[in-house]
C-alpha positions as CSV (number, residue, x, y, z in Angstrom):
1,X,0.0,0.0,0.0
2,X,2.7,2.4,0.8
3,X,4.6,1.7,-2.9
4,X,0.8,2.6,-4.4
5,X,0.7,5.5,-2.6
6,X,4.6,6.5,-3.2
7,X,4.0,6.1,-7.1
8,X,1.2,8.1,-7.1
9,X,2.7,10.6,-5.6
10,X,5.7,10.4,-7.5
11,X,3.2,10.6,-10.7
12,X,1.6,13.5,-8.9
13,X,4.6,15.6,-8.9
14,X,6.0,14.5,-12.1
15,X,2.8,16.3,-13.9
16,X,2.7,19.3,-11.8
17,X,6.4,19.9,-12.8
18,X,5.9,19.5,-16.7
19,X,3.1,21.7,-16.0
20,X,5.3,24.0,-14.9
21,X,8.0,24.1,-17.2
22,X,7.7,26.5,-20.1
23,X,7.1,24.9,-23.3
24,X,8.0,26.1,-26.7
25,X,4.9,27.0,-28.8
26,X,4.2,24.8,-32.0
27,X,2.1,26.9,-33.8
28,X,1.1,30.9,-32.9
29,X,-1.1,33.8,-35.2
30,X,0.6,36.7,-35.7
31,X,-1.8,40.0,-35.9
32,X,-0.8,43.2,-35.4
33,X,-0.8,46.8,-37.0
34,X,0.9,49.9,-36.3
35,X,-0.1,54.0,-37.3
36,X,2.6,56.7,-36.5
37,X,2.2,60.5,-37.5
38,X,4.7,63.2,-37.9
39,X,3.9,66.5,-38.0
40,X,6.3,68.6,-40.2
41,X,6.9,71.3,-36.9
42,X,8.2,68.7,-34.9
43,X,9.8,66.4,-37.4
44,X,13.1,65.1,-36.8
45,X,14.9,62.7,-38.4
46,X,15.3,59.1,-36.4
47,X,17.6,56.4,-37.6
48,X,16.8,52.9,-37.1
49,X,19.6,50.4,-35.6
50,X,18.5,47.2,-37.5
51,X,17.0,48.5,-40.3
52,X,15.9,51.7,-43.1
53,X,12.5,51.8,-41.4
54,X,11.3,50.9,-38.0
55,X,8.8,51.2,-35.2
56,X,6.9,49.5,-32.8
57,X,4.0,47.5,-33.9
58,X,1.0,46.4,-31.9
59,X,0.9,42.5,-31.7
60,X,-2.2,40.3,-30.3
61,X,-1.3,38.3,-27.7
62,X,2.3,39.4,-27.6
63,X,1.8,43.0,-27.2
64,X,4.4,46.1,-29.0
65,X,7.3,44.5,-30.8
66,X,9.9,46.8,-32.3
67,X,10.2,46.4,-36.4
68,X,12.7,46.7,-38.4
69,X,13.0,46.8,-41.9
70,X,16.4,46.3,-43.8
71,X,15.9,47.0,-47.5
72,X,17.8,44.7,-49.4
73,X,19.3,45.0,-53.0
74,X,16.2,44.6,-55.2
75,X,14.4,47.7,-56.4
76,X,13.4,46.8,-60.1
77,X,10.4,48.2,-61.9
78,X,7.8,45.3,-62.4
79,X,6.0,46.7,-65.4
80,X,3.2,48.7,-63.7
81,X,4.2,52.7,-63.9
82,X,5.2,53.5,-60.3
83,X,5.8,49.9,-59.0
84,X,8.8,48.6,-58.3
85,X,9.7,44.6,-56.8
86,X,11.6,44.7,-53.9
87,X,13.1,42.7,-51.1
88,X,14.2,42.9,-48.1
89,X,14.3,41.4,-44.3
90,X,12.0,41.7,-41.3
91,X,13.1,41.5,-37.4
92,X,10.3,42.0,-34.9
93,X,11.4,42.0,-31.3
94,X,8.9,42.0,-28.6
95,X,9.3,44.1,-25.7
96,X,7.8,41.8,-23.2
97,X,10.4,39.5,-23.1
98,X,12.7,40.2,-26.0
99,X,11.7,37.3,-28.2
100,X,12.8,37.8,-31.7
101,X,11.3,36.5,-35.4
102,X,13.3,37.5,-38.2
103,X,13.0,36.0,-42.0
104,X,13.9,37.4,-46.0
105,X,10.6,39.4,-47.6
106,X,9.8,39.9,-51.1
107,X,6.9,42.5,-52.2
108,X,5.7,45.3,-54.6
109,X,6.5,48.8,-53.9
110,X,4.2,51.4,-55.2
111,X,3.9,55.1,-55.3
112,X,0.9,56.8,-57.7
113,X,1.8,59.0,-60.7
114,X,4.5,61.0,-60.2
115,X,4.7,61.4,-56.2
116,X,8.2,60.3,-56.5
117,X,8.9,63.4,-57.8
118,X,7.8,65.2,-54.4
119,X,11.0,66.4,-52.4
120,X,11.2,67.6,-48.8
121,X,12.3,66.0,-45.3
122,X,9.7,64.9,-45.2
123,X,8.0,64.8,-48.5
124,X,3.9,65.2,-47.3
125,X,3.2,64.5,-50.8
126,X,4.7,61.3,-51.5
127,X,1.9,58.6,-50.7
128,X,3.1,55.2,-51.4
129,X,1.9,51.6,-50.1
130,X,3.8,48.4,-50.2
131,X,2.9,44.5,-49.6
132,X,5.4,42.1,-49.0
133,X,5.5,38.6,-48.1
134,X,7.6,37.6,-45.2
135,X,9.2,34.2,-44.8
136,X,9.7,33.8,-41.5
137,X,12.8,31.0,-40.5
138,X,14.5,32.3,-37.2
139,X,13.4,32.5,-34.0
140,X,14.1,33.3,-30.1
141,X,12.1,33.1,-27.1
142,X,8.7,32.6,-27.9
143,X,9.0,31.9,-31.3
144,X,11.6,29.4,-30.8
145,X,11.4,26.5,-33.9
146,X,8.6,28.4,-35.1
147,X,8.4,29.4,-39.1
148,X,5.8,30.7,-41.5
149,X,4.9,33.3,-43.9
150,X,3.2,36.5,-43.1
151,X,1.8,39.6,-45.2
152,X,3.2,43.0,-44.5
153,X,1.4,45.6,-45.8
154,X,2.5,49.5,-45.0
155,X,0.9,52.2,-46.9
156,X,2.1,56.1,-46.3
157,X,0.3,59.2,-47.1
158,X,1.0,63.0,-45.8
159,X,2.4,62.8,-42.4
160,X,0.6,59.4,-41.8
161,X,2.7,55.4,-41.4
162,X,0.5,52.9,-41.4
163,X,1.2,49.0,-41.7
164,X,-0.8,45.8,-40.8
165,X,0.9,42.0,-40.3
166,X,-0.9,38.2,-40.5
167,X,0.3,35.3,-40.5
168,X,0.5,31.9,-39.1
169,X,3.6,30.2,-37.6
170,X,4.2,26.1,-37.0
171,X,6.7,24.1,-35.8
């Protein structure tokens, strides 16, 4: 009776530790959006550490997670006036717990007419929008073993950033 009672015990305890230990997700939903605004008084430029553009997008169930955008070498036109392909890579960090997701993207860049003509720092007449397709294959923390491909759509117009990101991840 007493070995009954010891292995149930023992069993006990063994799932109220694995319970307990931190497991690495095997699939997650990523869904998150981000709007900044600059107004041309207070404008200053900011570089970005990791990348050519950057920011802090909102991220269900993760909460804000710096971007960062590194352009890469592609910038060709794709046939359509004003729309170039492009490519690139994508690093989001979350600033819970510092968990990174990182992967190469490939997209269309577009700006209408002849807004590329605009000039200024910054140029509130330069509207683009851009949708890329991020291949996500690294990851730390939370999105350890995780991969998966995500939209990323940004569209700019006037002093207005805006971007949007979904996707799934698996194991």
């Amino acid at each position: 009776m007493a070995s009954t009672s010891r292995r149930l015990l023992l069993a006990a305890l063994s799932a109220a530790l694995l319970a307990l230990t931190p497991g690495v997700a095997s699939a997650a939903t990523l869904d998150g959006s981000f709007t900044s605004k600059v107004q041309k008084p207070n404008y200053t430029t900011t570089a970005c550490a990791d990348g050519d553009e950057c920011g802090v997008i909102q991220l269900t169930g993760y909460g804000p997670a710096a971007f960062a955008y590194r352009y890469g070498p592609t910038f060709e036109p794709d046939g359509t006036k004003g729309c170039y392909t492009v490519d690139g890579t994508l690093l989001l960090t979350l600033q819970s717990d510092g968990s990174t997701l990182s992967g190469p993207l490939t997209g269309v860049f577009c700006h209408p007419g002849g807004s590329e003509a605009q000039r200024g720092n910054p140029s509130y007449g330069h509207p683009f929008h851009e949708d890329d397709t991020v291949t996500f294959t690294r990851g730390t923390g939370q999105f350890t073993g995780l991969h998966g491909t995500a939209a990323f759509h940004t569209f700019s117009a006037g002093a207005v950033f805006n971007g949007t990101l979904t996707g799934t991840l698996s194991s």
